[in-house]
C-alpha positions in Angstrom: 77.2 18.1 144.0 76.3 15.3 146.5 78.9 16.9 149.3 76.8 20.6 149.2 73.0 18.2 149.6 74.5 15.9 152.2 75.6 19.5 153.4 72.6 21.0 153.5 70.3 17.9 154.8 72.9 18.3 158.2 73.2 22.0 158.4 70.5 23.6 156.7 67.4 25.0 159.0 63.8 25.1 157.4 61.6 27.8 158.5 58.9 27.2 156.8 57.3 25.8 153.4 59.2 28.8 151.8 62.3 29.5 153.8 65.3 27.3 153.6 68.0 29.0 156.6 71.5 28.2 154.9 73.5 30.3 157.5 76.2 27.5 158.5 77.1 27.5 154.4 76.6 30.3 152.4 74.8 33.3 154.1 76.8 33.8 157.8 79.3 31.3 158.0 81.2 29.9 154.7 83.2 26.6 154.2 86.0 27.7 151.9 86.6 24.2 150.9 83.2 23.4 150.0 83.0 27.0 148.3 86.3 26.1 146.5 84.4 22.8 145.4 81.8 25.5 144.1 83.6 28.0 142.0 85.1 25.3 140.4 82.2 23.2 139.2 80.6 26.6 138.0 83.8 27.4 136.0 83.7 23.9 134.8 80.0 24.2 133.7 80.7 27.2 131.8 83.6 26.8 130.5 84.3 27.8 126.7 82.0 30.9 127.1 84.5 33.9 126.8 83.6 35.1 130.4 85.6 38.4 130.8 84.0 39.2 134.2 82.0 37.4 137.3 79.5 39.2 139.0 76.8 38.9 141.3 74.9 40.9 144.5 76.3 41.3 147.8 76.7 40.1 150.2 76.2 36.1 150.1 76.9 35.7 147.0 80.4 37.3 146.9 82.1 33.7 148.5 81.0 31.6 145.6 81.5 34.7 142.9 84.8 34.7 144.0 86.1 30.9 144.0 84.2 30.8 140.5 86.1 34.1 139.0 89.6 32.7 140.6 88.8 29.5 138.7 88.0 31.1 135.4 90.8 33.6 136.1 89.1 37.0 135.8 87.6 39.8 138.3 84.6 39.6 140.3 82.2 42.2 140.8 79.5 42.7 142.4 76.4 44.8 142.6 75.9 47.3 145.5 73.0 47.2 147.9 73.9 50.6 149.9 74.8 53.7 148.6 78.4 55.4 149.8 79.9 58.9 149.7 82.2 57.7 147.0 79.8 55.9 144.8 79.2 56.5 141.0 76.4 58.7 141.4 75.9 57.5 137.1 75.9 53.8 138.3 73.2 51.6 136.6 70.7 51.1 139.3 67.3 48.8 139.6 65.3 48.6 143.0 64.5 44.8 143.8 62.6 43.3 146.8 64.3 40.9 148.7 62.6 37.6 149.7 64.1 36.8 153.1 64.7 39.8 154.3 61.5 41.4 153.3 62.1 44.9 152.4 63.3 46.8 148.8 66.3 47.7 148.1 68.3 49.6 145.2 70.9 46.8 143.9 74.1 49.6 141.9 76.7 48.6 139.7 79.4 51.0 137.9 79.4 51.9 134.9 83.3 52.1 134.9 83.2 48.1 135.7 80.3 46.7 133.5 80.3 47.7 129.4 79.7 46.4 125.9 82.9 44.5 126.0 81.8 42.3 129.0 80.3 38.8 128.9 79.4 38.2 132.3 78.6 35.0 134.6 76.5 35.9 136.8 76.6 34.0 140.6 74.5 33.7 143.3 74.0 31.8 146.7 70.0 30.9 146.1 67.0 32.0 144.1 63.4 32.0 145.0 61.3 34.7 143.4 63.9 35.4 141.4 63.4 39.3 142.2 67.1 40.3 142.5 68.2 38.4 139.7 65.9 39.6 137.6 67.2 43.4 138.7 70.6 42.4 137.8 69.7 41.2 134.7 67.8 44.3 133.6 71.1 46.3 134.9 73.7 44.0 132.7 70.9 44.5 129.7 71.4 48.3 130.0 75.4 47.9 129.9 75.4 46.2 127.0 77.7 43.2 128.6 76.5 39.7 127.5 75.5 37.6 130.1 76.4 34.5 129.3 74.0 32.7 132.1 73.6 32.0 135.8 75.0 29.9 138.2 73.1 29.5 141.5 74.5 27.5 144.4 70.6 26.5 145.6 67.4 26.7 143.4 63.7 26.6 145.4 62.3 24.9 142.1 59.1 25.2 144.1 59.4 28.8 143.5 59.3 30.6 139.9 62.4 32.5 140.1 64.6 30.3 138.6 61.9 29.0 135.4 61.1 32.4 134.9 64.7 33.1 134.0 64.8 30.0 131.8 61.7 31.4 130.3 63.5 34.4 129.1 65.7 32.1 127.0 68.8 32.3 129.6 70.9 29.3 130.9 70.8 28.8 134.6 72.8 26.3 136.4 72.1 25.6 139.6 74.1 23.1 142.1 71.3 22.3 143.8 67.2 22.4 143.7 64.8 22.1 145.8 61.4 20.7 145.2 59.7 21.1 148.5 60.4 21.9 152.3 57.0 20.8 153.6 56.6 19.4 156.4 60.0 20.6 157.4 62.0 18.3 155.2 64.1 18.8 152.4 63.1 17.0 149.3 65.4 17.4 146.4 64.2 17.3 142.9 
């Protein structure tokens, strides 16, 4: 996806050797065009898999789990990071640390929406240390659905989240990766 890099080399901030601020595209503001462009290259990518649902962790990566469950045709859902009056108090729940905004949270899914007849796709906006993926995971195991991989908008291949997912012998397909942001510059792998 050369539009999302030429994207991100114009509109992306880096913070740091770790941090990549992608708040004009994905995690404050959203092109729905460009997230259009997303869903469908994700649907595209994992096409032929018998995906029955979408689902992902709010709140950033609802844009792109949407465009890609409109383009395969089936519902989104996504996990939960606050609890409500009128949650499932039986939801599958997994408490995962969050990288940018440095505190842990407990990520809750339903288990009216998530079962043994599922094969899920899951989507998200970027992965770094992997920590909330790996939560989901764990919570999609304990369904019983079948994940049939992941799709992440931008990978920090710098960072082990996304190889230790490949590691466990899951797909992941990302749009994007990232091999460094020393120095304050974007290299691309």
């Amino acid at each position: 996806m050369e539009r999302l890099k030429e994207r991100i080399l114009h509109e992306a901030t880096v913070i740091n050797n770790d941090v990549l601020k992608l708040d004009a595209l994905l995690n404050h503001q959203v092109d729905p065009i460009l997230t259009m462009e997303m869903g469908k290259e994700f649907a595209s990518r994992y096409a032929g898999e018998a995906i029955t649902k979408v689902i992902t962790v709010e709140s950033s990566g609802i844009p792109v789990g949407f465009t890609t469950a409109l383009a395969l045709g089936v519902p989104l859902l996504f996990a939960r990071r606050k609890k409500t009056l009128i949650a499932d108090p039986d939801a599958f729940t997994e408490r995962v640390p969050s990288f940018t905004k440095g505190i842990v949270t407990d990520i809750m899914v339903s288990r009216q929406f998530l079962n043994d007849s599922d094969t899920v796709l899951f989507i998200d906006d970027i992965i770094a240390n992997g920590d909330a993926a790996r939560g989901l995971i764990k919570i999609i195991e304990r369904s019983g659905a079948k994940l049939a991989g992941l799709g992440i908008v931008v990978e920090k291949s710098f960072q082990a989240g996304a190889r230790t997912i490949r590691e466990q012998g899951i797909r992941v397909e990302s749009l994007v990766q990232i091999a460094s942001l020393e120095g304050g510059k974007i290299q691309f792998l």
